[in-house]
ZAVEX-86215 format. One record per residue (C-alpha): residue number from 1; x, y, z. Coordinates in steps of 0.05 Angstrom, whole numbers. Layout:
BEGIN
pos, c1, c2, c3
NUM, X, Y, Z
...
# end
This chain:
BEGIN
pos, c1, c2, c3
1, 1368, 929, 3115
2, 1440, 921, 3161
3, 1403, 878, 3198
4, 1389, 829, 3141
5, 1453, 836, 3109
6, 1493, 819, 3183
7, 1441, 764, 3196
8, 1457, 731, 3125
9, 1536, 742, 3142
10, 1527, 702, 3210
11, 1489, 654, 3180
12, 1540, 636, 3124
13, 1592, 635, 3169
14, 1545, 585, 3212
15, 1541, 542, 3154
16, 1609, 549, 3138
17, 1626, 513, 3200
18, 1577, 460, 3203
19, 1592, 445, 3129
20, 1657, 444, 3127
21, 1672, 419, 3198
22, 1738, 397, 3211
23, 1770, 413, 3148
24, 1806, 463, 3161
25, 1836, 497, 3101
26, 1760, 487, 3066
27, 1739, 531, 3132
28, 1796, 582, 3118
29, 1775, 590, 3044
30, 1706, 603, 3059
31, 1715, 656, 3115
32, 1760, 690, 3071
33, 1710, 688, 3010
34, 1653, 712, 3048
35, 1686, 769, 3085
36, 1713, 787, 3018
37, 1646, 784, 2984
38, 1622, 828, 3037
39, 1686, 885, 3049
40, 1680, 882, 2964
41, 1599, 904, 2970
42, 1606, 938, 3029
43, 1600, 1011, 3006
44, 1527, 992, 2960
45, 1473, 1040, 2980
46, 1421, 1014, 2930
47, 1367, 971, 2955
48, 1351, 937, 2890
49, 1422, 922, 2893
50, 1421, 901, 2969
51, 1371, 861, 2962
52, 1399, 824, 2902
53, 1462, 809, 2940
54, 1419, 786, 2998
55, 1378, 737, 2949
56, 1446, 713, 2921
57, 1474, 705, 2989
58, 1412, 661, 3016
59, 1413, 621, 2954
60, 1491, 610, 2963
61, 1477, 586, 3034
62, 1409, 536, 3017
63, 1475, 505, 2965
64, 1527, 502, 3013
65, 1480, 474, 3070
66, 1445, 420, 3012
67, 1493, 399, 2962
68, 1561, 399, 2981
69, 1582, 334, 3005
70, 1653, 315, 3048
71, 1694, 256, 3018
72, 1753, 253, 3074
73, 1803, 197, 3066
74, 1798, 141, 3115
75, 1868, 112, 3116
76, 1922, 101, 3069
77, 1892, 62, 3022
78, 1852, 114, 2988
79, 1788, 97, 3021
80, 1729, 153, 3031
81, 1669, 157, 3073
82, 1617, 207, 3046
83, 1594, 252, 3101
84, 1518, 276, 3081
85, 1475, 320, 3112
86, 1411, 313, 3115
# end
C-alpha cells in the first residue's frame, strides 16, 4: 500500500509540472496542496480509507492532466493563446 500511495504522490507532482509548466506560482500552489493533502492523511491506517484517498487522488490527476487548460497572456494587449494538451 506505501508503494501506491508514493507512486500516486510522484505522479501528481509529475503532472503538476507538465501541467502547469512555467507558471510558476500555479506550480507553487499545487506542490503545497498536494504535500498538504498528504502530511494531513498521513497518519490513516485504514485501507478502505487508503484506498479511497488513492481513488480520489488518481481521479484528481486524470482532471489535472485532461481538463485544465493554460490561457497565458501574449503581450500587452490582452491577447491569450490557449495551451491544450492532448
Amino acid at each position: 500500500m506505501k508503494m501506491k500511495v508514493l507512486k500516486l504522490f510522484k505522479t501528481l507532482h509529475r503532472t503538476r509540472q507538465s501541467v502547469f509548466q512555467n507558471d510558476h506560482r500555479a506550480l507553487e500552489a499545487a506542490r503545497q496542496s498536494i504535500n498538504e493533502e498528504f502530511k494531513k492523511n498521513k497518519i490513516e491506517c485504514s485501507s478502505t480509507k487508503i484506498s479511497e484517498l488513492l481513488k480520489f487522488g488518481t481521479d484528481v490527476e486524470i482532471l489535472l492532466r485532461t481538463s485544465v487548460v493554460q490561457v497565458p497572456e501574449m503581450c500587452a494587449e490582452q491577447e491569450f493563446q490557449r495551451l491544450i494538451r492532448a
